[in-house]
N, C-alpha and C positions, 0 to 999 in steps of 0.2 A: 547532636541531633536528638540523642535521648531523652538528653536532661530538657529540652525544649518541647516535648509529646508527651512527657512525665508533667510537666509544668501545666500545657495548654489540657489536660484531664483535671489535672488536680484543681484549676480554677476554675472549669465548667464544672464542679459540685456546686459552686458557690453561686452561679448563676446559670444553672440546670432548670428550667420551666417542670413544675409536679403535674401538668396537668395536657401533656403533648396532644393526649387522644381526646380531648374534649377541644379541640384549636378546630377552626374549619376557614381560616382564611390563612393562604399561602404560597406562594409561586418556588417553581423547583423549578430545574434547565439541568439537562447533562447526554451522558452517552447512551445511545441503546442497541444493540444488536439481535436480530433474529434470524431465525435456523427458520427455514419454511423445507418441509421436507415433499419429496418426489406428489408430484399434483397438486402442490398444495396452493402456488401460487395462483392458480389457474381462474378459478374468480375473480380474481382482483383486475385480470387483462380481457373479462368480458368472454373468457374461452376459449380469445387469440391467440392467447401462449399457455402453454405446458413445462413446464421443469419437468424434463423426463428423471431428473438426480433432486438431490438436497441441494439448495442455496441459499446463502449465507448475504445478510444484507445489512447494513448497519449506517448508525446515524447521530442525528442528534433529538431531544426533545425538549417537549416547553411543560409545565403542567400548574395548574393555576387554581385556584379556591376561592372563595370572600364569601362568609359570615355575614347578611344582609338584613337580618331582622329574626330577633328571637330563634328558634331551629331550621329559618330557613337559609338555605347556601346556594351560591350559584357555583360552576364549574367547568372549567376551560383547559384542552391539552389538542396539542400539536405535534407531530413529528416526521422524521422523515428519512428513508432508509435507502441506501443505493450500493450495486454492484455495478461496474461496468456499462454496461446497457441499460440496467434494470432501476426504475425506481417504483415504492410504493409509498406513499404521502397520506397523512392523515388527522384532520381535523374533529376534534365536537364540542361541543356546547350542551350547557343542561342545569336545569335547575331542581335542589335537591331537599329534603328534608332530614333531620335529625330525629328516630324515633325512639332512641335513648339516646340520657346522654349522661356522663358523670364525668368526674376527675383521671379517674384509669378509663372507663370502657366508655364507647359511643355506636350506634347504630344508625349508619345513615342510607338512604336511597335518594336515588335519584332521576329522572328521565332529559332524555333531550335528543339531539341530531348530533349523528355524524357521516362523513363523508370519506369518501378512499379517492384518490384519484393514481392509476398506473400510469406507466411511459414507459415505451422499448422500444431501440432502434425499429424502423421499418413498421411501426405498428402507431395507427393512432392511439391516442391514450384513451385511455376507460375510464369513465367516474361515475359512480355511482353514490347516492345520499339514502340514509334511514334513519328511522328513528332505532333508542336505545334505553335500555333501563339497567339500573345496577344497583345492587346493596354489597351492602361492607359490617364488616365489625373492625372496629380501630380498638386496641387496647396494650396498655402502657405493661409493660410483661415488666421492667425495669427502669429505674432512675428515666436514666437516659436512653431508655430505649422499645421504641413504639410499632407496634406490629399492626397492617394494615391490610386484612383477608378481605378480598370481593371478588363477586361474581358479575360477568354481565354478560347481558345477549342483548344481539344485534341481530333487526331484522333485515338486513341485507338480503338479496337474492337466493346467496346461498348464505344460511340462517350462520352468525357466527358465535360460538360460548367462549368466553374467556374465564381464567381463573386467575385473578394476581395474587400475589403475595409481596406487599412491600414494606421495606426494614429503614426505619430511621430512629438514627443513632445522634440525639440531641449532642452538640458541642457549645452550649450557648443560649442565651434566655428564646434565641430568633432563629439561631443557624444551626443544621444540622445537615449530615453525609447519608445518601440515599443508595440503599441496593434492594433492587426488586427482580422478581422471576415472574412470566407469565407463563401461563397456556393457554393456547385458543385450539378449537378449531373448524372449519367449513369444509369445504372437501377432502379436509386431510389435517395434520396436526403442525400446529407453530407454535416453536420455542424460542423465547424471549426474556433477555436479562437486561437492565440498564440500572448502571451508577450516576450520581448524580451530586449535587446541591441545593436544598430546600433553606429556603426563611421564612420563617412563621411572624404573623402582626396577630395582633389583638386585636 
């Protein structure tokens, strides 16, 4: 098994992409998990429900890019998280621009819609749609390895900031293995990590 993980590094030097953080078309899928701590869910159920504790909710996700004309990108993620009773679901859409861009470093923004919708036993679900704005700095710290800082607010009812931090570690001119942390938070603070699967196109 070694000699096989020593092998599949040594031949992604050889076909390692130099230029990861300047890519803006690419579809990722994988795990995600969040910590929503005491009050925190409570927007999301419209006010109907309370986490009087921390709950712990996890899922899967989708996330999605394409490169459509000179610095401009469009941008698509999905996902979707459940405990028992509880679920919280979340779509958006948006189209973005590149306001630097190079080989290592890129600086993008971008605006669009997105959408929550809750579910809990005994409660009808909640959905709510806003609009959202987000900038990033993408920059290539390593070969194979690209670091992806953004911020975004959401004006949802109750106003949401996020901060991501996401880590991808090229295996491959296309494919690379994703781990990212977030923070957000609206009436209280969400913690969020998800590993994953990315493929880059040109």
């Amino acid at each position: 098994m070694k000699k096989l993980l020593l092998t599949l590094l040594l031949s992604s030097n050889v076909y390692a992409s130099n230029d990861i953080a300047d890519n803006f078309s690419h579809i990722g899928f994988g795990y995600k998990a969040t910590n929503y701590s005491s009050d925190a869910m409570t927007p999301y159920f419209g006010d109907k429900y309370n986490n009087a504790e921390g709950k712990d909710l996890a899922g899967l996700y989708l996330d999605a890019s394409a490169n459509i004309a000179g610095d401009v990108f469009i941008e698509g993620y999905a996902d979707f998280s459940t405990r028992l009773s509880s679920d919280v679901d979340s779509w958006s859409a948006g189209v973005g621009y590149v306001l630097k861009r190079s080989p290592t470093l890129s600086v993008p923004v971008s605006c669009g819609v997105i959408n929550y919708t809750a579910q809990r036993q005994h409660l009808t679900s909640f959905n709510e749609t806003a609009g959202y704005c987000k900038v990033g700095v993408k920059s290539q710290i390593a070969r194979k390895w690209m670091v992806d800082l953004s911020y975004q607010y959401e004006a949802v009812e109750e106003n949401k900031n996020t901060i991501g931090l996401k880590n991808v570690f090229q295996l491959g001119s296309s494919f690379g293995l994703v781990a990212g942390l977030e923070y957000a938070n609206r009436t209280d603070s969400e913690f969020s990590y998800n590993l994953g699967v990315q493929f880059s196109f040109e």
